[in-house]
C-alpha positions in Angstrom: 4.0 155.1 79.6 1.9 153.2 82.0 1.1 151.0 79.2 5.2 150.2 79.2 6.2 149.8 82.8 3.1 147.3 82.5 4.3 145.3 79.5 7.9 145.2 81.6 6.3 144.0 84.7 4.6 140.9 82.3 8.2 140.6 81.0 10.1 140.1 83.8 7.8 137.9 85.2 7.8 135.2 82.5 11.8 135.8 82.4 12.0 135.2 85.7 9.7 132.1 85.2 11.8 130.5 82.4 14.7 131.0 84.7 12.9 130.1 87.9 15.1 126.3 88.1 18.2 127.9 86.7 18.4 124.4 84.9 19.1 125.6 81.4 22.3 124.7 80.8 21.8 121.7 78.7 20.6 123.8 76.1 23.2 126.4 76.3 25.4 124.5 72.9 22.2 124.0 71.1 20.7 127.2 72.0 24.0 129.0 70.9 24.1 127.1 67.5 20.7 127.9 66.7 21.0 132.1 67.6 24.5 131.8 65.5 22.1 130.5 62.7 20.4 133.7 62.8 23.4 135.5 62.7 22.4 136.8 58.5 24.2 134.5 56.8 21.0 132.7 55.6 20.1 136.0 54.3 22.6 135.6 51.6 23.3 131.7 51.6 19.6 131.3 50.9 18.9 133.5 48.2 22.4 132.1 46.2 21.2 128.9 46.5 17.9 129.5 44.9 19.3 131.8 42.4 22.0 129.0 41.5 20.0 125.8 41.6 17.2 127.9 38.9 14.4 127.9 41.3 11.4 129.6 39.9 10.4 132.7 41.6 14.0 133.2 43.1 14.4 136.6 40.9 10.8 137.7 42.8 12.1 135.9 46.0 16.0 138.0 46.2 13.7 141.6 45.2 11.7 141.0 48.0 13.8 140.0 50.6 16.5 142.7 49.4 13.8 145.4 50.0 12.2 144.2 53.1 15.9 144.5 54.4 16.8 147.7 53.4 13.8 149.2 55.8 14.0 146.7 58.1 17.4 146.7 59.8 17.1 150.7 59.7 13.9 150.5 61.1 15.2 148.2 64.0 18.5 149.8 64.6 16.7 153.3 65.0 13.6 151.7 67.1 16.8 149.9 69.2 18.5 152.7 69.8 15.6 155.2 70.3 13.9 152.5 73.6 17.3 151.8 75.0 15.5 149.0 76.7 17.8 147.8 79.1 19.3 143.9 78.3 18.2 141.4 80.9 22.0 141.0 82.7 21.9 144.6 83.0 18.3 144.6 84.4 17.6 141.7 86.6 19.9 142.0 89.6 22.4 138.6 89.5 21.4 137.8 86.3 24.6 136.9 83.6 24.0 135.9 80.3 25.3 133.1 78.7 26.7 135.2 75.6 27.7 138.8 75.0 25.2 140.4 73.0 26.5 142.2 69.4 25.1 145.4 71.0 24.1 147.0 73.9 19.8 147.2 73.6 17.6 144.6 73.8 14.5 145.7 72.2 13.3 144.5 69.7 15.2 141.3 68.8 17.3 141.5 65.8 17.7 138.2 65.5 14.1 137.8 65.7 13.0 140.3 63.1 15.3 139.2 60.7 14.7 135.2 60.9 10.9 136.1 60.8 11.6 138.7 57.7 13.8 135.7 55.7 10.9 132.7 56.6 7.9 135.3 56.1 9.8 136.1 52.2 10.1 132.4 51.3 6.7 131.9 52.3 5.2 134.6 50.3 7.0 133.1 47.4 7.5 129.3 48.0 3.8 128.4 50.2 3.0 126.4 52.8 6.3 124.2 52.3 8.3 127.1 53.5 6.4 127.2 56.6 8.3 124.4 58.1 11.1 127.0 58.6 8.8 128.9 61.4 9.9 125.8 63.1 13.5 127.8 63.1 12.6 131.2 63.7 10.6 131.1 66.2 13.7 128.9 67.6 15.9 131.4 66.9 14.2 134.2 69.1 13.5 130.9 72.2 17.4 130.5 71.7 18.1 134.4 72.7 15.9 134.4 75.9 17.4 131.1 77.1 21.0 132.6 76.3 20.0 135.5 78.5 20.2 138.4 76.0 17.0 139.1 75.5 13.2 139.1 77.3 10.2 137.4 75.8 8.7 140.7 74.4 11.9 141.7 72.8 10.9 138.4 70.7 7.5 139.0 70.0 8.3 142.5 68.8 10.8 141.2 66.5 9.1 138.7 65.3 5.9 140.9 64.5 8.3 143.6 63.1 10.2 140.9 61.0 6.7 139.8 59.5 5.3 142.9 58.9 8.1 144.4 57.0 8.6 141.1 54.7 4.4 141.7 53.7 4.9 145.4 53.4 7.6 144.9 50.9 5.7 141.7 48.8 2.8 144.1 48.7 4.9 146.9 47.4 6.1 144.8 44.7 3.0 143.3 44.3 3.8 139.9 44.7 1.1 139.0 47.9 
């Protein structure tokens, strides 16, 4: 446990660093944009459009992504709901968001895992040209901290979750 409340105290303190100006608020409208874009509906948008334009390896691509889904929003709702890690309005005295969050734990980052999951699929099957979409998930998990719904770690979690799941399920289907 010591190993926890220590990984906290390292969160709070670069939360508390990013807010330290309070001077975010030009980027709330972008920030919100970008954490609606990893809302799931590229989950699906993506894989119709490869499917319907004939891109090779969108068969491989739509197996892959459905099976690193199917144990990776279980795996996060369970690990979610097991921490109960505390969101950062209802942690930091003062604090408000800038959104309501779609549920009441903050760790790890949904929104993280599953843009990580999505651009860690297309780049197992499409290369290093898929890579530019890092660019957007790693925006997507900056977009929930500045929003306020989430700390740094809750990010990094997801993200390495996200990742880890989308290999695990190439490898299981042998495609990596």
């Amino acid at each position: 446990m010591q190993i926890l409340s220590a990984l906290q105290r390292v969160d709070l303190r670069l939360f508390a660093w990013l807010f330290r100006n309070g001077k975010r608020y030009f980027l709330v409208t972008p920030a919100r944009a970008v954490s609606h874009s990893g809302d799931g509906y590229l989950h699906v948008l993506v894989p119709v459009l490869l499917v319907f334009m004939g891109a090779p390896l969108a068969g491989e691509f739509v197996l892959m992504l459905a099976l690193a889904l199917l144990i990776e929003r279980p795996l996060y709702w369970v690990l979610k709901n097991a921490l109960k890690r505390r969101r950062p309005e209802q942690y930091v005295p003062g604090f408000r968001s800038m959104i309501v969050a779609s549920d009441q734990f903050s760790f790890p980052s949904g929104h993280s895992s599953a843009a990580f999951l999505l651009v860690t699929c297309l780049c197992v099957s499409y290369g290093a040209p898929a890579g530019a979409m890092l660019l957007w998930a790693g925006a997507v998990g900056f977009s929930r901290v500045l929003l306020g719904v989430h700390f740094p770690g809750d990010i990094i979690a997801g993200a390495s979750m996200g990742t880890t799941v989308a290999l695990m399920a190439s490898s299981l289907l042998g495609l990596s």
